[in-house]
C-alpha positions as CSV (number, residue, x, y, z in Angstrom):
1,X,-19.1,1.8,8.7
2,X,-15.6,3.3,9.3
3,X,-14.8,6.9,8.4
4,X,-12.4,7.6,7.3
5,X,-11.2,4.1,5.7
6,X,-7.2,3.6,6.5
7,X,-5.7,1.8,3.3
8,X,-2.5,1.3,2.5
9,X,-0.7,-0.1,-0.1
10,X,2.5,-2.1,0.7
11,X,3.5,-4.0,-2.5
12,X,3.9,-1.9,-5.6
13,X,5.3,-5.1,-7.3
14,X,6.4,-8.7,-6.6
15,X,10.2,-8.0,-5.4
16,X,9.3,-4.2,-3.7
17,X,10.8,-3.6,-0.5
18,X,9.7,-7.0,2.2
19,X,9.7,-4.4,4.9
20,X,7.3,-2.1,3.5
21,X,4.1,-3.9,4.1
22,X,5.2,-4.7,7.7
23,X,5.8,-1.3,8.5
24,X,2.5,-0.1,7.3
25,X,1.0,-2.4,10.3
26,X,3.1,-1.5,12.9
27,X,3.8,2.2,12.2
28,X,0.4,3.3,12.4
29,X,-2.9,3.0,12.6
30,X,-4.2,1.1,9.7
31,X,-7.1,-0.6,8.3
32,X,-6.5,-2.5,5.0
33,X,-3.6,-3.1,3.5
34,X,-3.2,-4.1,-0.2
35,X,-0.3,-5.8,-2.0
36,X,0.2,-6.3,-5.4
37,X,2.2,-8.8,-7.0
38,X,1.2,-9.4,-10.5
39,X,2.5,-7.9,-13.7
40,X,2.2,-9.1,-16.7
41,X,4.9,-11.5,-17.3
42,X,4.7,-12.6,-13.8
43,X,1.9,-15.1,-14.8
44,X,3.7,-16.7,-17.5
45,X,6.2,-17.6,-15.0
46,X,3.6,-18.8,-12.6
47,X,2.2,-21.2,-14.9
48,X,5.3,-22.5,-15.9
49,X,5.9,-23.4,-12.0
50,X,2.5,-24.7,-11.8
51,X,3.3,-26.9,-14.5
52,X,6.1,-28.2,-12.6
53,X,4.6,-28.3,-9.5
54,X,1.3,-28.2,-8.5
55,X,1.2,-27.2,-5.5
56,X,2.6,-24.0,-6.9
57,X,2.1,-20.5,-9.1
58,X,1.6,-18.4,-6.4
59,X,3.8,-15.0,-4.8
60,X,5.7,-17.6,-2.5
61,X,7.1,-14.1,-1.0
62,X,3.4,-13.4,0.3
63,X,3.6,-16.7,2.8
64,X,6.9,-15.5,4.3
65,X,5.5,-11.9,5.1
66,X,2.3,-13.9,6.6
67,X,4.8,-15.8,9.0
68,X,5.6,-12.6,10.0
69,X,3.0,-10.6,10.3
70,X,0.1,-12.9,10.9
71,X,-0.2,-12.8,14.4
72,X,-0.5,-8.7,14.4
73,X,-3.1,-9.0,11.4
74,X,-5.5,-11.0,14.0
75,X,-4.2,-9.2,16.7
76,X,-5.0,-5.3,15.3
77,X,-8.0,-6.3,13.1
78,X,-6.2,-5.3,9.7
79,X,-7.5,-7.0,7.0
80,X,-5.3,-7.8,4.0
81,X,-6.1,-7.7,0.3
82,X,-2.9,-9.3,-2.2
83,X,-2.8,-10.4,-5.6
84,X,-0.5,-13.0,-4.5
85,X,-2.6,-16.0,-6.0
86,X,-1.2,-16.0,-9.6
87,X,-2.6,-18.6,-11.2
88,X,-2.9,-20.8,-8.1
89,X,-5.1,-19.0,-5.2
90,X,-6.3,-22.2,-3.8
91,X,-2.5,-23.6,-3.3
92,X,-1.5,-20.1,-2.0
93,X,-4.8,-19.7,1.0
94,X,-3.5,-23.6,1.9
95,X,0.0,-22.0,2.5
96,X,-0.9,-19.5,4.7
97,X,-3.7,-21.3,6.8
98,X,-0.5,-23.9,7.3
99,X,1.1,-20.9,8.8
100,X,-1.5,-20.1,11.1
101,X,-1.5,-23.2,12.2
102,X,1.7,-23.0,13.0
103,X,1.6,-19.7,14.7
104,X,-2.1,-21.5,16.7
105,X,-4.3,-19.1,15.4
106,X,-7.8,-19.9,14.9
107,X,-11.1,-18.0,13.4
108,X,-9.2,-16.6,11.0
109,X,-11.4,-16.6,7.7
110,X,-8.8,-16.7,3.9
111,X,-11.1,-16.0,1.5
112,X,-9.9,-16.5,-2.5
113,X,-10.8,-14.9,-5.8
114,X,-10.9,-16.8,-8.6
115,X,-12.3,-17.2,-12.8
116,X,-9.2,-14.7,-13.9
117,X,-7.1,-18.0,-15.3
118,X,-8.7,-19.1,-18.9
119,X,-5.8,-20.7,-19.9
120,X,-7.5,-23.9,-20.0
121,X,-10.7,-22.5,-21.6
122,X,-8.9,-20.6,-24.1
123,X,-9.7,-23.3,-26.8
124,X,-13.0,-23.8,-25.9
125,X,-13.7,-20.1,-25.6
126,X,-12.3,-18.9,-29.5
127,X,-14.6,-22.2,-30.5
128,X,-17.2,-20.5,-29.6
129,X,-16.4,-17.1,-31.1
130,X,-14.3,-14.9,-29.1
131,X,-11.1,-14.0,-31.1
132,X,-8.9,-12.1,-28.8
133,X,-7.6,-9.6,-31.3
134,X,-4.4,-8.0,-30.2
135,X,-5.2,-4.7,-28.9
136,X,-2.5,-2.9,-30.9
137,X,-2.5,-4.2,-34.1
138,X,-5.6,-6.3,-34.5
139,X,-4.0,-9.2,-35.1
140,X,-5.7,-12.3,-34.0
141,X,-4.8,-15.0,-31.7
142,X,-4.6,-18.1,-33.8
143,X,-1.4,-16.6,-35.3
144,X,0.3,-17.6,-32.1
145,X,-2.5,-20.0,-30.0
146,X,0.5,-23.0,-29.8
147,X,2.8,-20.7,-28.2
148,X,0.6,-18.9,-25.7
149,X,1.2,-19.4,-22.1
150,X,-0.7,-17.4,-19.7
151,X,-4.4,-15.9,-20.3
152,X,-5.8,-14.1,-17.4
153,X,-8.4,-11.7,-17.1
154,X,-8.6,-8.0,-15.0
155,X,-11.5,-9.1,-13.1
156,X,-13.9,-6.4,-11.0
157,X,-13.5,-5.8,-7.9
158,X,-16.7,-6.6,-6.6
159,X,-15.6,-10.0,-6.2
160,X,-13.3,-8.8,-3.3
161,X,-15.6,-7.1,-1.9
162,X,-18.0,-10.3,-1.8
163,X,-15.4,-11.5,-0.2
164,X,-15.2,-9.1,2.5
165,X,-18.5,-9.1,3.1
166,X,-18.5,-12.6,3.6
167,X,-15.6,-12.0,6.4
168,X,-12.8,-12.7,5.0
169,X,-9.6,-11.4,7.1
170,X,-7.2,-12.2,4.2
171,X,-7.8,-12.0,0.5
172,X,-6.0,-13.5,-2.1
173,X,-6.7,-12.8,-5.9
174,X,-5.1,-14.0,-9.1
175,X,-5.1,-11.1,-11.7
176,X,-7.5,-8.2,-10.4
177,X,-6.7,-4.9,-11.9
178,X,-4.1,-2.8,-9.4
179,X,-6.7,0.1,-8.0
180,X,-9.1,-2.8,-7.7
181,X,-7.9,-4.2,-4.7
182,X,-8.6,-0.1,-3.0
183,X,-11.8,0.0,-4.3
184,X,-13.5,-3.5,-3.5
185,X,-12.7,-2.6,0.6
186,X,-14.6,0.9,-0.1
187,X,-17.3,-0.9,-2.0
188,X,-17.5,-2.8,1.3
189,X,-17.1,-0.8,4.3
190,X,-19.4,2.2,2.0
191,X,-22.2,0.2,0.3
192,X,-21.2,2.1,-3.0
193,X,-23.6,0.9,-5.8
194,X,-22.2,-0.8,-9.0
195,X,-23.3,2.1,-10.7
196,X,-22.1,4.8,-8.1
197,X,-20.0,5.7,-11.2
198,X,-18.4,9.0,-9.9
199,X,-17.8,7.2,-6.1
200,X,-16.2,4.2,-8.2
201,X,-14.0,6.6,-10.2
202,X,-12.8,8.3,-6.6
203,X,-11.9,4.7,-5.7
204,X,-10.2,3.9,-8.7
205,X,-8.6,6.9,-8.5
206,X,-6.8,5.8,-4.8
207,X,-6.1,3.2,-6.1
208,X,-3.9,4.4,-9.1
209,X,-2.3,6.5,-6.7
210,X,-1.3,3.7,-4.5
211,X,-0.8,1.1,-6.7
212,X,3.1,1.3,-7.3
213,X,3.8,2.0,-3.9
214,X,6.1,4.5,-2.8
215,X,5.8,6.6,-6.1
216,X,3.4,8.7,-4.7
217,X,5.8,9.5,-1.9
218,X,8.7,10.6,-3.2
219,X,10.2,7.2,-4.9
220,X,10.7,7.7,-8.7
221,X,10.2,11.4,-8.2
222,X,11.6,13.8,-11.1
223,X,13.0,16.3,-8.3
224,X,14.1,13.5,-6.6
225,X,16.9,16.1,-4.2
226,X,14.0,17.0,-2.4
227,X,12.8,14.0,-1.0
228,X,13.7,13.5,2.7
229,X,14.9,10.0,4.1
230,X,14.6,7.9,1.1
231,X,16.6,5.3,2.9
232,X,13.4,5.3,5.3
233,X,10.9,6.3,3.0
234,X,7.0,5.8,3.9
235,X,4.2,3.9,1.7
236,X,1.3,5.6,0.8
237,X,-2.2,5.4,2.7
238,X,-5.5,6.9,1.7
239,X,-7.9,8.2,4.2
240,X,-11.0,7.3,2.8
241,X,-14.3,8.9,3.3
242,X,-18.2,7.2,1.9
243,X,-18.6,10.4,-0.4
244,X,-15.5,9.8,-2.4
245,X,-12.9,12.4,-1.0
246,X,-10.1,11.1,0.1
247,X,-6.7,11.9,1.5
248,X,-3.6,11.0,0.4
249,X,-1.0,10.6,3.4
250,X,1.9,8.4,5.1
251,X,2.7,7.5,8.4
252,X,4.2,10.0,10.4
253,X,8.3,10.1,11.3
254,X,8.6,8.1,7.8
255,X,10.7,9.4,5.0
256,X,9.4,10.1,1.6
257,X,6.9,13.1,1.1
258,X,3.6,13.8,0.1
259,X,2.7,16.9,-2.3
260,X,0.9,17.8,-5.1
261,X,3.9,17.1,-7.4
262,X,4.6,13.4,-6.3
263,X,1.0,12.6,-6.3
264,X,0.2,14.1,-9.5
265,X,3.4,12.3,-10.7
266,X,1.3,8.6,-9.9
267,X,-2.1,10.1,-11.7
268,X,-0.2,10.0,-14.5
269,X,1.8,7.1,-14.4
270,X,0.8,4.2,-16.9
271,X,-2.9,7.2,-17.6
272,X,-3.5,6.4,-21.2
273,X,-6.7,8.3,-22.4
274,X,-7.1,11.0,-19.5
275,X,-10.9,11.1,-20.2
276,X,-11.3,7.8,-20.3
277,X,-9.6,5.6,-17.8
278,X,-10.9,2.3,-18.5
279,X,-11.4,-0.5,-15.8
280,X,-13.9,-3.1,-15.6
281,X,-15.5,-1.2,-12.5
282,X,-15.7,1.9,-14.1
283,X,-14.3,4.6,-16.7
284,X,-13.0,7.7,-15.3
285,X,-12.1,11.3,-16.1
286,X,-8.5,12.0,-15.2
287,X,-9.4,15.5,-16.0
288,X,-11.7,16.0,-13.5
289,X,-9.3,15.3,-10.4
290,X,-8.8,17.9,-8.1
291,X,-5.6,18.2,-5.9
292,X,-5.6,20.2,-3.2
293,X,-2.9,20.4,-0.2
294,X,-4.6,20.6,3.7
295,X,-1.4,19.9,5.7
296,X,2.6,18.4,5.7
297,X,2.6,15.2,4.0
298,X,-1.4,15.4,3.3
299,X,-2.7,16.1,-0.6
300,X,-6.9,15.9,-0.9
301,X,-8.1,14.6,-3.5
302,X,-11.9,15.4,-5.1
303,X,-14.3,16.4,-7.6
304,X,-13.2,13.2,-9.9
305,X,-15.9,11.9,-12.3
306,X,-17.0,9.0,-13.3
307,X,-18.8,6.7,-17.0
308,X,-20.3,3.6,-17.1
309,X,-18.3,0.4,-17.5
310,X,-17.5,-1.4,-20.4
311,X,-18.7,-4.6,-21.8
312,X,-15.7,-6.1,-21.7
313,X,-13.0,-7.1,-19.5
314,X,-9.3,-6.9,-20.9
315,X,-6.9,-10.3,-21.1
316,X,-3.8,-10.1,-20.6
317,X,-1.8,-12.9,-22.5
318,X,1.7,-13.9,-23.0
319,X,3.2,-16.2,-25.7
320,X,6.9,-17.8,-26.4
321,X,8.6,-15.5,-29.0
322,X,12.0,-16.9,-29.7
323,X,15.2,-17.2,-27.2
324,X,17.7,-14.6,-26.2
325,X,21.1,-13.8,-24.1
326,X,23.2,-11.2,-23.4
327,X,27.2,-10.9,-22.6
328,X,28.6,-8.3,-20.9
329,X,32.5,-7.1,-21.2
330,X,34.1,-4.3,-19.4
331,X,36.4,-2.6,-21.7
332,X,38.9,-0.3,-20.0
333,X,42.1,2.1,-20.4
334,X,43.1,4.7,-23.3
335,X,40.8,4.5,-26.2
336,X,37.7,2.5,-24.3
337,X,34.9,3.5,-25.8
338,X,36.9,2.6,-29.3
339,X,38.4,-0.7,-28.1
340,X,34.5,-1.4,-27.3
341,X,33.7,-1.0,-30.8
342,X,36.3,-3.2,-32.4
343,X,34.7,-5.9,-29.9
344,X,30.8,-5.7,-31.4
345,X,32.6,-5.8,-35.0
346,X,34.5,-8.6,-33.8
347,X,32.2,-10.8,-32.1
348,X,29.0,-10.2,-34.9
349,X,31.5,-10.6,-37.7
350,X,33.3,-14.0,-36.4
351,X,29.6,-15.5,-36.4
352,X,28.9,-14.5,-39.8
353,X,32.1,-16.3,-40.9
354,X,30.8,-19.3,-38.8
355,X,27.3,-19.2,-40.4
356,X,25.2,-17.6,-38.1
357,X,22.7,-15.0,-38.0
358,X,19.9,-13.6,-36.1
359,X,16.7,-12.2,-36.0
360,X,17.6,-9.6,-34.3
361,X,21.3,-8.1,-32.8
362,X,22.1,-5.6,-30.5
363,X,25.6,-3.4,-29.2
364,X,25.4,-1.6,-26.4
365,X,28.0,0.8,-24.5
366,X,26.7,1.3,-20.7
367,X,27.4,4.2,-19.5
368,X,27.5,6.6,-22.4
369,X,24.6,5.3,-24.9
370,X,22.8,2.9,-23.9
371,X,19.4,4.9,-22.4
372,X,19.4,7.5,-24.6
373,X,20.9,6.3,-27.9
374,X,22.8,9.6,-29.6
375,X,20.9,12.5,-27.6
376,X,24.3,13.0,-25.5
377,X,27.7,13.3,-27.5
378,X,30.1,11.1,-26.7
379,X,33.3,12.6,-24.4
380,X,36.5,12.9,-26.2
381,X,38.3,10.2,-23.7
382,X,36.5,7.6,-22.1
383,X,38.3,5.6,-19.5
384,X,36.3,2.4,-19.3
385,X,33.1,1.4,-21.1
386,X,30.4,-2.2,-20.1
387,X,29.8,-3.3,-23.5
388,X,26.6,-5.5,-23.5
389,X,26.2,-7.8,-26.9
390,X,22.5,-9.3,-27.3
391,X,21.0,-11.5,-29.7
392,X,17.6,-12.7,-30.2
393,X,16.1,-15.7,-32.8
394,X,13.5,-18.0,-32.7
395,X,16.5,-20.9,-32.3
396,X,17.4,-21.5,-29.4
397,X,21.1,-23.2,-30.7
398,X,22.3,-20.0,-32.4
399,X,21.6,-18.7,-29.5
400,X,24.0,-20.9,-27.3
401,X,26.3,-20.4,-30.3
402,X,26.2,-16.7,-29.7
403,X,27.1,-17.3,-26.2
404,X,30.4,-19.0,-26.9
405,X,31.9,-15.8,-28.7
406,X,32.0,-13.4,-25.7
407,X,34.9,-14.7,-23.0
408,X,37.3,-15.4,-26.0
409,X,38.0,-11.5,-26.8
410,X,39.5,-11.3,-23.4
411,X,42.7,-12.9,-24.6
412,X,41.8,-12.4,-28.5
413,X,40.7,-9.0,-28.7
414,X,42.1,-5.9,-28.5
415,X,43.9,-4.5,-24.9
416,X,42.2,-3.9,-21.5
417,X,39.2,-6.4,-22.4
418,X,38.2,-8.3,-18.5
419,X,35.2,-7.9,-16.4
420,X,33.2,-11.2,-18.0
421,X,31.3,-11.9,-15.3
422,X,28.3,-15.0,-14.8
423,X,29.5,-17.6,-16.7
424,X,28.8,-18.3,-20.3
425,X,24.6,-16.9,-21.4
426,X,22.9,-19.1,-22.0
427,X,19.3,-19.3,-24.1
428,X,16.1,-17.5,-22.3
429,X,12.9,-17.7,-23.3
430,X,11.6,-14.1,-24.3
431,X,8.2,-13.9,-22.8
432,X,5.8,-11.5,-25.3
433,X,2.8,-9.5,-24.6
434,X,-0.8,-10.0,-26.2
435,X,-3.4,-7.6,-25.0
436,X,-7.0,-8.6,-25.6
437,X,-10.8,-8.3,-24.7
438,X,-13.4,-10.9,-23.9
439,X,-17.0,-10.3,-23.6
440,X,-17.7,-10.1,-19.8
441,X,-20.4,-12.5,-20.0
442,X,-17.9,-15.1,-20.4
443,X,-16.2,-15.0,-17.9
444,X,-17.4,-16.5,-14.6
445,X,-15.9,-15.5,-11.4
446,X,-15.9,-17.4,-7.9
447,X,-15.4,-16.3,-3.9
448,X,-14.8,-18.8,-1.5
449,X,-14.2,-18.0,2.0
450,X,-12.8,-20.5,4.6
451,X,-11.9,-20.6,8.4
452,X,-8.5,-21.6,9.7
């Protein structure tokens, strides 16, 4: 047993910074590092590659950092943890064992985590009663079953740390929750018990704090002047210890910062319920955290509290709800922010004349009211406005229709109209959210564990 256990997270998201997770090997000592690649719509766009490939649906991102970095993973002993399987892990460990081949390594053990995808049980499994009634509203699932196309499920993280027990070097997940992939390597390297609820909260807990990254060092920080080096700035690592402290830090000579503010900043990113934190390891008390500072660039973290699991793990499932596009127009001299105006009435009113409407429309004027709608008045003279038109319907032609009326108002429409930019839009699919639950005796999970 090590203590303390080095993590750190390198990946907050799939498209964070590709240096990140590189530095985090070389800039210190280090003995997991986690990278997380999934969010929700991610999947749907996994499966549609799968569906076009095969031989794809993973993070392809994940295999060029391995070519990288492979070689210093075997070399320093660091063990790896990614959710960069999507919704094809087996297709993703193939990839990177091709690239230790290539880089003639050998004895290195992938290990994958899989049982999250139930896309192709999903019939099978509301046959037999489970209903997957929307979260929110309580809707259920048959209202949109033909149009779903992703169903995974936030899997434990004991199945990682099966993994790791098994000796995996590299692990590579589908959809595990975010702060699972801290906790399973603390499950491993501390024996914690699957009811060790209060040691499975601390864990959870480092894990929320790292999951996004460099938002617990400075990045996305409300006081964001203070923050040192952002052009440099350091990932965050936990120094973990078996009785659930833990240490939040970052290497030294990085930029970024680590206090009590940015740290407490993560806790309550994305919190919900702070007294009840579900996962499908554990529930925990947010309230119960205790922050304390013990040094530059060093917050402790203690006292947190932990409830028994649920009975069910949560789905996440997306589903095809209609098309959309948006056109973009820069608008500028005397009168901008007017001659803007003129151009939404124009554009929505020539399409009503043509026929067409929508299920939804939408005018936008970057810049002055787009974030914040009418909290901030508008200035008296406004040099030059980005007006963005969108329109949304579950047909995708009035869509392409809707397209066709943007370019013309630069030679149509009123003065100092330019700036169209991208070529006509064109239809996209608008990928929606269906949170669910299924029973966890359902679902059945799988490790396998293989040697290059």
């Amino acid at each position: 047993m090590k203590e303390p256990v080095l993590i750190g997270n390198g990946q907050g998201f799939w498209g964070d910074s590709i240096d990140a997770p590189v530095k985090l090997m070389h800039d210190g000592p280090i003995h997991y590092v986690t990278l997380d690649y999934l969010a929700e719509v991610t999947m749907s766009i996994m499966q549609r590659q799968k569906q076009r490939n095969p031989s794809r649906g993973y993070a392809t991102d994940f295999v060029h950092l391995m070519k990288e970095t492979l070689s210093a993973i075997v070399e320093k002993d660091i063990k790896v943890i990614a959710s960069a399987g999507g919704v094809n892990p087996e297709a993703c460990r193939e990839a990177v064992f091709e690239v230790a081949r290539e880089l003639g390594l050998t004895g290195l053990k992938i290990g994958i985590v899989e049982g999250d995808d139930i896309l192709a049980t999903l019939p099978e499994l509301m046959q037999s009663g489970a209903e997957f009634n929307h979260l929110e509203n309580g809707e259920p699932l048959s209202l949109v079953q033909d149009k779903v196309l992703s169903a995974n499920v936030y899997i434990s993280s004991l199945p990682i740390a099966e993994a790791l027990e098994q000796g995996a070097q590299v692990i590579i997940t589908g959809r595990a929750t975010d702060p699972g992939l801290v906790l399973a390597p603390l499950v491993h390297e501390f024996g914690w018990r699957a009811d060790d609820w209060d040691r499975l909260a601390a864990g959870t807990i480092a894990g929320h704090i790292l999951e996004c990254g460099a938002q617990a060092t400075g990045g996305n920080f409300s006081r964001w002047w203070e923050v040192p080096n952002y052009a440099q700035i350091g990932y965050p690592i936990v120094e973990a210890y078996s009785d659930g402290t833990f240490i939040v830090t970052k290497h030294p000579g990085t930029g970024g910062m680590v206090t009590i503010d940015t740290v407490s900043e993560q806790i309550v990113y994305e919190m919900g319920d702070p007294k009840n934190y579900i996962s499908p390891d554990v529930c925990v008390d947010f309230t119960t955290i205790e922050l304390e500072e013990v040094g530059k660039d060093r917050v402790k973290v203690s006292g947190i509290k932990g409830m028994p699991s649920t009975d069910f793990y949560k789905v996440s499932l997306s589903y095809l709800n209609g098309y959309k596009a948006s056109g973009t127009l820069t608008i500028s001299g005397p009168q901008a922010y007017e001659k803007a105006q003129k151009c939404a009435e124009i554009v929505w009113q020539r399409l009503k004349d043509a026929g067409f409407t929508f299920d939804d429309t939408n005018s936008e004027y970057l810049g002055l009211n787009s974030c914040h709608a009418e909290i901030n008045p508008i200035p008296e003279q406004v040099n030059e406005v980005v007006l963005r038109l969108s329109a949304r319907d579950v047909n995708p032609d009035k869509i392409t229709r809707f397209g066709k009326e943007i370019a013309p108002l630069i030679t149509n429409g009123p003065p100092g109209v330019t700036g169209f930019a991208g070529g006509r839009p064109k239809p996209q699919e608008i990928v929606a959210y269906w949170p669910a639950l299924i029973d966890k005796s359902l679902v059945e999970t799988s490790v396998t564990v293989e040697e290059v």
